[in-house]
Residue, then its C-alpha position, 0 to 999 in steps of 0.5 A: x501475503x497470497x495471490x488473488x488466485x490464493x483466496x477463497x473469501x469475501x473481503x477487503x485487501x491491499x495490494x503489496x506487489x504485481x508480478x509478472x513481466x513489464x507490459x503487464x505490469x505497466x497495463x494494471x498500473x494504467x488501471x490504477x492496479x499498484x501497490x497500496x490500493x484495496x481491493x474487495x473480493x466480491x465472488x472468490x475464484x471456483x475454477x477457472x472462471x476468476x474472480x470478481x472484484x470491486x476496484x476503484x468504484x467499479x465491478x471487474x473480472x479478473x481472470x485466474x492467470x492475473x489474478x496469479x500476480x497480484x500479491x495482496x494482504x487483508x486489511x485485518x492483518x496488521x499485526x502480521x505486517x512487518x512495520x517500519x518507521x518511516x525515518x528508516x525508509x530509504x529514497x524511492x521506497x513505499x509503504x502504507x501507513x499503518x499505525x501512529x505513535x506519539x503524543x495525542x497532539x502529534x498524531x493529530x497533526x500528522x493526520x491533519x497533514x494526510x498521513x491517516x491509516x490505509x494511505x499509500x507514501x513514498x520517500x522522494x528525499x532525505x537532506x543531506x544529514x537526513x533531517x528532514x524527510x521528503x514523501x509524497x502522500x496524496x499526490x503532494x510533497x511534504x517534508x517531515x523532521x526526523x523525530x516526527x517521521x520516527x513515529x509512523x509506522x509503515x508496512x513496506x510495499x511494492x518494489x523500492 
């Protein structure tokens, strides 16, 4: 994982964390800048002059002190990223799907529900026995049994 301000290439990346202090962080979050969403690096930093980067269906600049703490990892690198089931997350913990395990049929049902690669989930509960598994992906709840959620696996981001 490196800093936007770190790399000197074209491509696409997720982003893992934004450092900084609170009003800054909150400023990127009200763009839509928080951990699991990709950015393509269109011009890569020479200099002080930033970058340029297309983000959610538009060109931005990005300046090299933001640029400083945005925490990013390539899209290319999963078998870098440290994966977790997603049975083991623990309640507010986030991650991005990165691989499926499991029978044909189960893979296709847990897509069918939204749980594809590349898609940003948050734990919101566990039962009491921790069976079943709350998460919110896509904007709604869903509730997974344990012996299902064992078989995605997510790369860990953000702070939880």
């Amino acid at each position: 994982m490196k800093t936007l301000s770190e790399l000197n290439g074209r491509g696409k990346y997720v982003i893992i964390k934004v450092l900084g202090d609170h009003k800054l962080v909150r400023r990127l979050a009200e763009m839509g800048m928080i951990a699991g969403k990709s950015i393509t690096i269109i011009t890569p930093a020479s200099g002080p002059t930033g970058l340029t980067i297309f983000f959610q269906g538009q060109r931005l600049a990005i300046s090299d002190d933001i640029a400083e703490r945005i925490v990013v990892r390539n899209m290319s690198d999963e078998e870098t990223a440290d994966l977790h089931s997603l049975s083991d997350l623990a309640i507010s913990d986030s991650g991005i799907v990165t691989k499926m395990t499991g029978g044909k049929e189960l893979r296709k049902r847990l897509m069918d529900m939204g749980l594809t690669k590349g898609t940003m989930i948050k734990v919101n509960n566990v039962a009491p026995l921790g069976d079943p598994v709350e998460i919110i992906v896509r904007g709604y709840k869903l509730s997974l049994r344990k012996a299902d959620a064992i078989n995605v696996l997510v790369e860990k981001v953000g702070e939880g």
